[in-house]
C-alpha positions in Angstrom: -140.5 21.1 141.5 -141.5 20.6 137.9 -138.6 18.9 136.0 -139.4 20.4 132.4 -141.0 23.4 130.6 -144.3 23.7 130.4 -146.7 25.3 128.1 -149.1 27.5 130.3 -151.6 29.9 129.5 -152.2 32.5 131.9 -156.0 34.4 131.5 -156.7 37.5 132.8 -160.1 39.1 133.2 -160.7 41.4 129.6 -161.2 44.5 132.7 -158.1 45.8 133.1 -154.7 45.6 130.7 -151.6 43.3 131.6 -149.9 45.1 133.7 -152.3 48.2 134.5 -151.3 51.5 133.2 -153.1 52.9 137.1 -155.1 50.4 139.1 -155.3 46.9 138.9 -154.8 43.8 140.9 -155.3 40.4 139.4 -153.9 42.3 136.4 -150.6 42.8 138.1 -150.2 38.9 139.7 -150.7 38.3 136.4 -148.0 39.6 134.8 -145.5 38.9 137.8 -146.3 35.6 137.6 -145.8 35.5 133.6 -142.3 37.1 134.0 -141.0 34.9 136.5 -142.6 31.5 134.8 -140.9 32.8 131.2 -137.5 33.6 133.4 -137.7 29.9 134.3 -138.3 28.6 131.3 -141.6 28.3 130.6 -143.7 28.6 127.2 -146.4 31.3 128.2 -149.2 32.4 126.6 -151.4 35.1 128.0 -155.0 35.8 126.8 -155.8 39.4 128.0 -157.0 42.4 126.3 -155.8 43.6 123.1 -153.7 46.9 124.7 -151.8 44.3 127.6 -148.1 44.4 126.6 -146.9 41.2 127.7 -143.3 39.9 126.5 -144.6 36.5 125.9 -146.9 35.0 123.2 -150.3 37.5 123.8 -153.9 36.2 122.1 -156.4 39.4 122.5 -159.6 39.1 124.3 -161.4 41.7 123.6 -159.4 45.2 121.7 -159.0 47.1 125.1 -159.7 46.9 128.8 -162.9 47.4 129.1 -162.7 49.8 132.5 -160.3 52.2 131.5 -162.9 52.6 128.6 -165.2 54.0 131.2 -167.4 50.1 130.7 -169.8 50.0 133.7 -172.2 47.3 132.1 -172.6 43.7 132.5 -169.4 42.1 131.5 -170.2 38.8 131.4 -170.8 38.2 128.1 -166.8 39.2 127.5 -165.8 37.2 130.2 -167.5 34.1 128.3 -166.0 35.3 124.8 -162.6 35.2 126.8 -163.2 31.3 128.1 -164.1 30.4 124.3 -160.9 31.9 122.9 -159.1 29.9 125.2 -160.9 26.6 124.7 -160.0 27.3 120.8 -156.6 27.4 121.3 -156.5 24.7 124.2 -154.8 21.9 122.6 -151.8 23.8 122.7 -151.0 24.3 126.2 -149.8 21.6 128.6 -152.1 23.6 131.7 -154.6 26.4 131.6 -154.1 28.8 135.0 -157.6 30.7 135.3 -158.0 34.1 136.9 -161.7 34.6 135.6 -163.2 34.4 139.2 -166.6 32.3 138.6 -166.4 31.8 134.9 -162.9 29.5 135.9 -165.0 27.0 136.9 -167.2 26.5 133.3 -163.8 27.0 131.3 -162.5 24.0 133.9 -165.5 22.2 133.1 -165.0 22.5 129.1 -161.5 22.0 129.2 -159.5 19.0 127.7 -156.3 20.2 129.6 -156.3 20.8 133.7 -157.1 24.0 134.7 -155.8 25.5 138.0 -158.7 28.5 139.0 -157.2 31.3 141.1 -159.8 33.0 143.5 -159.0 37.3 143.8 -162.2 38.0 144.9 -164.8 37.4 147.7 -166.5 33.9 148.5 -169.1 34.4 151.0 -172.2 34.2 148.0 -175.0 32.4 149.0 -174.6 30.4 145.3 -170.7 29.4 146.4 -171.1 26.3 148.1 -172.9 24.2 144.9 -170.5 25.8 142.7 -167.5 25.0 144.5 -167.9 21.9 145.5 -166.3 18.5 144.3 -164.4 21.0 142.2 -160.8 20.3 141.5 -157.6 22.4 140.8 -159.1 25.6 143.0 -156.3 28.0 144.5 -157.1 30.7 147.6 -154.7 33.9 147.9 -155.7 33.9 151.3 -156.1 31.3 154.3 -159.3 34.0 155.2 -161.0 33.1 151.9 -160.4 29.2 152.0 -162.0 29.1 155.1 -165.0 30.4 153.7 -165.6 27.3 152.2 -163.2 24.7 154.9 -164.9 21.5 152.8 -163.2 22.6 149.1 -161.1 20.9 148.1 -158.4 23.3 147.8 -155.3 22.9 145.7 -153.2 25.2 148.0 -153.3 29.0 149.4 -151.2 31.0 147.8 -149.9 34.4 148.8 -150.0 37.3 146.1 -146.5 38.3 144.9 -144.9 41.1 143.5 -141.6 42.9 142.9 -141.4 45.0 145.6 -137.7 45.4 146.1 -137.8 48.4 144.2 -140.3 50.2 145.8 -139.0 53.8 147.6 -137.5 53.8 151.0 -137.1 57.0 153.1 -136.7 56.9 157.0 -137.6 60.7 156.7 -141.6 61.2 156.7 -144.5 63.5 156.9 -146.9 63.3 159.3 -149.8 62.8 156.7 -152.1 59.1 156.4 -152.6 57.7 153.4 -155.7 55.9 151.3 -155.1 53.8 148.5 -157.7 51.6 146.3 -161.0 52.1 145.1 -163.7 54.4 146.3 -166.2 51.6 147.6 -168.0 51.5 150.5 -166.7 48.2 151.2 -163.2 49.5 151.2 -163.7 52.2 154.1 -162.8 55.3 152.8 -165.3 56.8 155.0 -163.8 55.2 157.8 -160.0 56.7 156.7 -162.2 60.6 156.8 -163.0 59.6 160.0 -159.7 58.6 161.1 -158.4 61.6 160.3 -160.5 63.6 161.8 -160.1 62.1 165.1 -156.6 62.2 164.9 -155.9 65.6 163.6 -153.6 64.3 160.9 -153.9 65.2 157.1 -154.9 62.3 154.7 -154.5 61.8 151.0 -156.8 59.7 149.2 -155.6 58.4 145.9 -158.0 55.8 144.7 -160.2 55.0 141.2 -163.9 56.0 141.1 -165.6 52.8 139.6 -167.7 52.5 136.4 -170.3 50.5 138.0 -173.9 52.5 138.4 -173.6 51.5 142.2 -169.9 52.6 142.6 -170.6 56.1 140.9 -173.7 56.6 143.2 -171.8 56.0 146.2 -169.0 58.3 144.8 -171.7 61.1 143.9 -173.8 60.7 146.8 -171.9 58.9 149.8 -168.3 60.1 149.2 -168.6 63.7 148.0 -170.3 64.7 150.8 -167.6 63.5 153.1 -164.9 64.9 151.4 -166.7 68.2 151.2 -167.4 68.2 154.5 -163.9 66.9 155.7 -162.2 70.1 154.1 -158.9 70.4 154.0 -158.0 67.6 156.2 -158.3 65.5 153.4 -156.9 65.5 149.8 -158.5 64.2 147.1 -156.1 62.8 144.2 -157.6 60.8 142.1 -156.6 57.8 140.4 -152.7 57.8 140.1 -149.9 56.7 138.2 -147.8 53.3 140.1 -144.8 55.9 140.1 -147.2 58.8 141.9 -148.8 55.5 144.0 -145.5 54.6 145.6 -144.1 58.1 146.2 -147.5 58.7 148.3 -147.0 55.7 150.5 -143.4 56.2 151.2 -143.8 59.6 152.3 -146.7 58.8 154.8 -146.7 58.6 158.5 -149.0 55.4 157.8 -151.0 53.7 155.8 -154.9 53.3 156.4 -156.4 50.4 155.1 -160.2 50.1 157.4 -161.5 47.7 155.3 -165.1 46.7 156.0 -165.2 43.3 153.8 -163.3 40.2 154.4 -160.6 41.4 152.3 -159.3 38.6 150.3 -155.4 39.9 150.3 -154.9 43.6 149.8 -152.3 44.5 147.7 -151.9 48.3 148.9 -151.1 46.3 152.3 -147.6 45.0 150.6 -147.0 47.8 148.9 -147.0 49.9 151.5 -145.1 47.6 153.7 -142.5 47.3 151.6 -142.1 51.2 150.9 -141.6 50.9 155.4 -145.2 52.4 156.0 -146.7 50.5 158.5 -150.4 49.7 157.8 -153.3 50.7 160.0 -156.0 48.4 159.3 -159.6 46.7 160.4 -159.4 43.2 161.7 -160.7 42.3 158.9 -160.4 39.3 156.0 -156.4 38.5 155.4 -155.5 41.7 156.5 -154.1 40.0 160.1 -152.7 37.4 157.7 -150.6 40.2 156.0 -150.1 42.4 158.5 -148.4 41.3 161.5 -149.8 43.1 164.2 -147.6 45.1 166.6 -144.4 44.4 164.2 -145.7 45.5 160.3 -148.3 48.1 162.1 -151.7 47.7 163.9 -154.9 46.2 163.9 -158.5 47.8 165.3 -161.4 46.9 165.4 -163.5 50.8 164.3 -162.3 53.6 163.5 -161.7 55.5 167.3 -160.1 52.5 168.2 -157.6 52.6 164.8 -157.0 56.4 165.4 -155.7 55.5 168.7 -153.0 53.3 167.5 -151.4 56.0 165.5 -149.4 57.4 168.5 -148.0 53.9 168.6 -146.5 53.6 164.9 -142.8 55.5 166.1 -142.3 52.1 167.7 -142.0 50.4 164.9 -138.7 49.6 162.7 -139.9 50.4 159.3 -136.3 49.1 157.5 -137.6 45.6 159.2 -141.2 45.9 158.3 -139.3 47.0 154.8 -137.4 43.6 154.6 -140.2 41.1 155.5 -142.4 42.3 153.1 -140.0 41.8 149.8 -139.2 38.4 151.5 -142.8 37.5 152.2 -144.0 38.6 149.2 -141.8 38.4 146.1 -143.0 37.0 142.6 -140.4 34.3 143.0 -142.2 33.0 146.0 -145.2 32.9 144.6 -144.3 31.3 141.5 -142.2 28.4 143.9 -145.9 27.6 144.7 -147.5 27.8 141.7 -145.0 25.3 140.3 -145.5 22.9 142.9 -149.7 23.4 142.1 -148.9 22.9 138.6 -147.1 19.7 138.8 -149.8 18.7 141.5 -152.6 19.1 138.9 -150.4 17.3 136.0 -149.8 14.5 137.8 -153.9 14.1 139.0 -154.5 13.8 135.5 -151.9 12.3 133.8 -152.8 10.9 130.4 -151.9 8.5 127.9 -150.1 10.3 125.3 -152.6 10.5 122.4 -150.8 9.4 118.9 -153.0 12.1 117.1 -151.2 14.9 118.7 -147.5 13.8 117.9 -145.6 14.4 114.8 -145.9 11.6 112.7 -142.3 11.0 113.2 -142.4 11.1 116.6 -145.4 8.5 116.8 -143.4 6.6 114.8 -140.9 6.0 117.1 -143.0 5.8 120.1 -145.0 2.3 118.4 -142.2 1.3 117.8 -140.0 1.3 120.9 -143.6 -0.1 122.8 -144.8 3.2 124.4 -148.0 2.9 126.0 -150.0 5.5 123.9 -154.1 5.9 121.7 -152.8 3.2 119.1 -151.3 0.4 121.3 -152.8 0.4 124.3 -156.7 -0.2 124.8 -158.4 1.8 126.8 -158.7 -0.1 130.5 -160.3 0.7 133.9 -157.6 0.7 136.8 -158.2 1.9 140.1 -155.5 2.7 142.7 -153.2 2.5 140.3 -150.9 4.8 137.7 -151.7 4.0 134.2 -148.7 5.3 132.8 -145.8 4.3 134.9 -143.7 6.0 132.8 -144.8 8.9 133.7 -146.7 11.7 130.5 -146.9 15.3 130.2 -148.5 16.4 126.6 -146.3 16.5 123.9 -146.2 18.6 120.8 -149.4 19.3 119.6 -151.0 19.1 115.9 -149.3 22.0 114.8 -146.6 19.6 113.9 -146.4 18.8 110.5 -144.4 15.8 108.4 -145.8 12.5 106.9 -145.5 9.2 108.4 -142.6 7.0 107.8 -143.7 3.6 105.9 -144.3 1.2 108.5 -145.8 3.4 111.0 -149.5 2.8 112.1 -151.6 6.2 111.0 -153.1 8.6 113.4 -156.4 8.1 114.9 -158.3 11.7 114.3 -160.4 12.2 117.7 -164.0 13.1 117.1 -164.3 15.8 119.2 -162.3 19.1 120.0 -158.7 18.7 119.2 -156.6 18.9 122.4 -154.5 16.3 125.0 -157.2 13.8 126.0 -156.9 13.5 129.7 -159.4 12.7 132.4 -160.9 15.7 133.6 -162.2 16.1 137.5 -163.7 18.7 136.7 -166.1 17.2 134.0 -166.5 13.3 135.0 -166.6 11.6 138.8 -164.4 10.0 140.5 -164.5 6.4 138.8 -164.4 8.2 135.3 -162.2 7.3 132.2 -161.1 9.5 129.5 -158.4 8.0 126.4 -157.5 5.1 128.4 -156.2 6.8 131.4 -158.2 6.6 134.8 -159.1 9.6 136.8 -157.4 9.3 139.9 -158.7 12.0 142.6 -155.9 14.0 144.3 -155.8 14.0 148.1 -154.0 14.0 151.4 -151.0 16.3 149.8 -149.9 19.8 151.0 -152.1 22.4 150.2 -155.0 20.4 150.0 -157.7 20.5 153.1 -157.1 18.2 156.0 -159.7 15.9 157.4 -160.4 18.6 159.7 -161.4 21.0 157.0 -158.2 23.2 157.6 -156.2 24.4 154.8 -152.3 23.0 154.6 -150.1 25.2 152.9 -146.6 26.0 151.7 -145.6 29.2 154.1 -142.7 30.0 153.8 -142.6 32.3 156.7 -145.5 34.6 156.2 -145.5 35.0 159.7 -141.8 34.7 160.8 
């Protein structure tokens, strides 16, 4: 694991505050993943909106989530206003951890620091293949959405994580099913109505209502209707509070979750899991990665066939399914992987430590005692082999201030951007080099693809 503190920056999309007052789900990995970095150690920095309350160093996107605002425009223009803050500020971070979906892989491009690019979303765009490809630092949350793309070079899969060992635990429950997310076709809400009906069993629904002009046609004109028609047999409950959210699912009989999109993870699955709800759910995306069928609930295929397999759910042990889910899934987990990306990406583009981002006194010392850094070593193509044996990691950055003791060589102001000067995969090929160090393409490790196109990953027992 990594051997010293870094300084990361963690940036969220400007959609939803870090954490989410209601719904949110990058937003929430988010902020797990910056408690648990800070707990060990780590100088983190996120760039999120201006509400987030974050207890680490916060640099505002944009003055509020835009969704909660009731946004339903185009928000790429904030999403690029978000990559440019973070390119202003980039010389001060040892690594840049992305969770801007697309616009990850311009801010890669741009950067002067390695950027690790976490995937939430879907991958199956016809545009996906040119974008991704030859790209470098890229994480999955799924082994469904990697093998979208089996030729990426994938730094690793990663599992979502969250603290879950808090969530409610009740062996008494209701006989009611239960709908958590986002009213979206693809999310199968219609599907749930359906469920219900078949089986005679009441359902709550407690999901947001997008902003989007699509999402509130579908709400007005699709899932109105449905609801309307279903009558009492379904409940209606809006958008609700995590408190309200987890008091729902560990109440219910089960947990519906008829997804009709290769669902990239599914947070709702672990949450529910760990409240002891076993999951109903389509055969669909990660879902069979998450849940295990026959042990944390059931997988169908439609909706008859998924109302059929609620007689089964008594058989279940829902303390087990309880206990598998906070050890599968906990932030520290997820973070153990994250670490082990991290160093990964470091060590692929390890640089020569640049004399004009030490303080004086430091560079000093480091001429002196014959470190290889800007000033005293010229810049040199080697391939195959590590230009800095010593080992580098950037070191305190320009902020620093002091003058230079008398014998030391001045610093060497770089023309462009301040930041660490390290070869970038993401902006040069293979044979490129950037500030004396040569850009040594990362392969054959774990959580990178196999020659077979497969995805190797660190599992530690997903499916135990």
């Amino acid at each position: 694991m990594i051997s010293r503190p870094l300084r990361i920056a963690q940036v969220a999309p400007p959609l939803e505050r870090v954490p989410p007052l209601r719904y949110g789900g990058t937003e929430r990995v988010v902020y797990e993943l910056t408690l648990e970095l800070q707990r060990r150690g780590h100088e983190v920095t996120v760039f999120a909106s201006g509400d987030s309350e974050v207890p680490v160093r916060h640099i505002p996107t944009v003055p509020q989530a835009l969704r909660p605002q009731g946004f339903g425009g185009d928000a790429l223009p904030y999403y690029v206003q978000t990559e440019m803050e973070v390119l202003d500020h980039a010389s001060e971070f040892d690594l840049i951890h992305s969770h801007l979906e697309w616009n990850s892989l311009t801010l890669a491009a741009a950067s002067t620091v390695p950027v690790v690019s976490t995937f939430h979303g879907r991958l199956d765009w016809p545009f996906a293949p040119s974008l991704l490809a030859g790209r470098h630092g890229l994480v999955a949350i799924s082994r469904s959405q990697a093998a979208v793309h089996p030729d990426v070079p994938w730094e690793g899969v990663v599992y979502n994580g969250l603290t879950l060992k808090d969530a409610p635990f009740d062996r008494r429950r209701g006989d009611d099913l239960c709908f958590v997310g986002r009213i979206e076709r693809e999310k199968g809400v219609l599907d749930a109505i359906e469920i219900a009906k078949r089986s005679g069993r009441h359902l709550k629904i407690a999901a947001k209502i997008g902003t989007s002009p699509e999402q509130r046609a579908y709400h007005e004109d699709v899932f109105l209707p449905a609801l309307e028609e279903a009558g009492s047999l379904v409940e209606f409950l809006g958008e609700v509070d995590p408190e309200t959210r987890d008091d729902i699912l560990a109440s219910s009989y089960a947990c519906l979750i008829p997804a009709t999109w290769p669902e990239p993870f599914g947070l709702v699955t672990i949450e529910s899991l760990a409240c002891g709800t076993p999951v109903i759910a389509r055969r669909a995306g990660a879902l069979p990665e998450v849940v295990r069928d026959g042990i944390d609930g059931f997988l169908g295929d439609d909706a008859a066939h998924m109302a059929y397999l609620l007689d089964r759910v008594p058989t279940l042990d829902r303390a087990a399914i309880r206990n598998s889910a906070i050890e599968r899934f906990s932030p520290e987990r997820m973070t153990d992987e994250y670490e082990a990306i991290y160093e990964r990406r470091l060590l692929a583009t390890r640089p020569l430590r640049p004399v004009a981002r030490l303080a004086p006194a430091y560079a000093a010392r480091a001429i002196e005692s014959g470190e290889e850094t800007e000033e005293s070593t010229p810049a040199r193509e080697v391939r195959g082999a590590d230009p800095n044996p010593r080992g580098g990691g950037s070191q305190p950055t320009s902020r620093a201030r002091g003058s230079t003791p008398a014998g030391a060589k001045p610093a060497r102001l770089p023309a462009s951007r301040p930041g660490p000067l390290v070869s970038n995969p993401d902006s040069s090929d293979g044979d490129s080099l950037v500030a004396g160090a040569a850009h040594r393409p990362f392969g054959g490790s774990a959580g990178r693809p196999a020659g077979n196109g497969t995805v190797r990953v660190v599992d530690r027992g997903l499916n135990a």
